[in-house]
N, C-alpha and C positions, 0 to 999 in steps of 0.2 A: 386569659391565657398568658400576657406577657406577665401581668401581676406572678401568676404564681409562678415561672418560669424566674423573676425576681426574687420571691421568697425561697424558691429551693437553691438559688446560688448564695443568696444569703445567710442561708442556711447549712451548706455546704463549707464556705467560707469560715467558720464560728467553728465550728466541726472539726475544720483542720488543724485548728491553732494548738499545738503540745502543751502541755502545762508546763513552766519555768521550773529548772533545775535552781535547786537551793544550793551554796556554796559549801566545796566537801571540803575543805584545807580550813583544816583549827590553828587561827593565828598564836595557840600560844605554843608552840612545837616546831623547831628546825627541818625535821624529817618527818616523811610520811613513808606510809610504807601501801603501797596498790595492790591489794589481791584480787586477783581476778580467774575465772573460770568454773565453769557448770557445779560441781563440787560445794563451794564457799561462796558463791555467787561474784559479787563484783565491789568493791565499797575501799576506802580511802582511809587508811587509821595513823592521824598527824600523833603520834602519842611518845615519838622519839627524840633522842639528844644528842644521837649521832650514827651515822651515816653503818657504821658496826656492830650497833645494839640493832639499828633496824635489819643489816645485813645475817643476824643471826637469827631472828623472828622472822624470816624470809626464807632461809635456807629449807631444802625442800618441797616449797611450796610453791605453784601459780604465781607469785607475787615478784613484784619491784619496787627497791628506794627510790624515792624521789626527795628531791630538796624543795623545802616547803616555798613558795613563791610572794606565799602571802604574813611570813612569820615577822613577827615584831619582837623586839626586844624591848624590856622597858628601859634599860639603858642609855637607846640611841635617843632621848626626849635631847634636840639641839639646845647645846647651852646660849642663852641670850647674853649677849653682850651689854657689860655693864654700861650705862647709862651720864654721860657726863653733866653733870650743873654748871650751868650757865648763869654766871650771876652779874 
């Protein structure tokens, strides 16, 4: 009795656990743009370069700009400081 009383919490447990959400922000894009509502469903399009372009892809619709949180520039690579010899 406690065995299976064991197995169904254990089982119960395993059960509950959600499957992990994959990351919706495409680092190569400053803006994204949230559509959301029963219509168009729900989903994240990083595919913008400013905050205007995405505001006009938006206009109309469910949707919101966001500034991307996770965007890189190739850019920002820190420059290293030159290295002095020691002789």
């Amino acid at each position: 009795m406690i065995k299976s009383a064991l197995v169904m919490s254990a089982l119960a447990a395993l059960l509950s656990f959600a499957p992990a959400q994959a990351q919706t922000y495409d680092p190569s894009h400053p803006v994204c743009l949230h559509v959301f509502g029963e219509l168009e469903g729900e989903r994240m399009d990083c595919v913008f370069s400013s905050l205007a372009q995405c505001g006009a892809a938006a206009s109309g619709r469910p949707a919101t700009c966001l500034i991307n949180p996770y965007f890189t520039r190739a850019s920002e690579v820190r420059p290293t400081k030159p290295r002095r010899i020691v002789r």
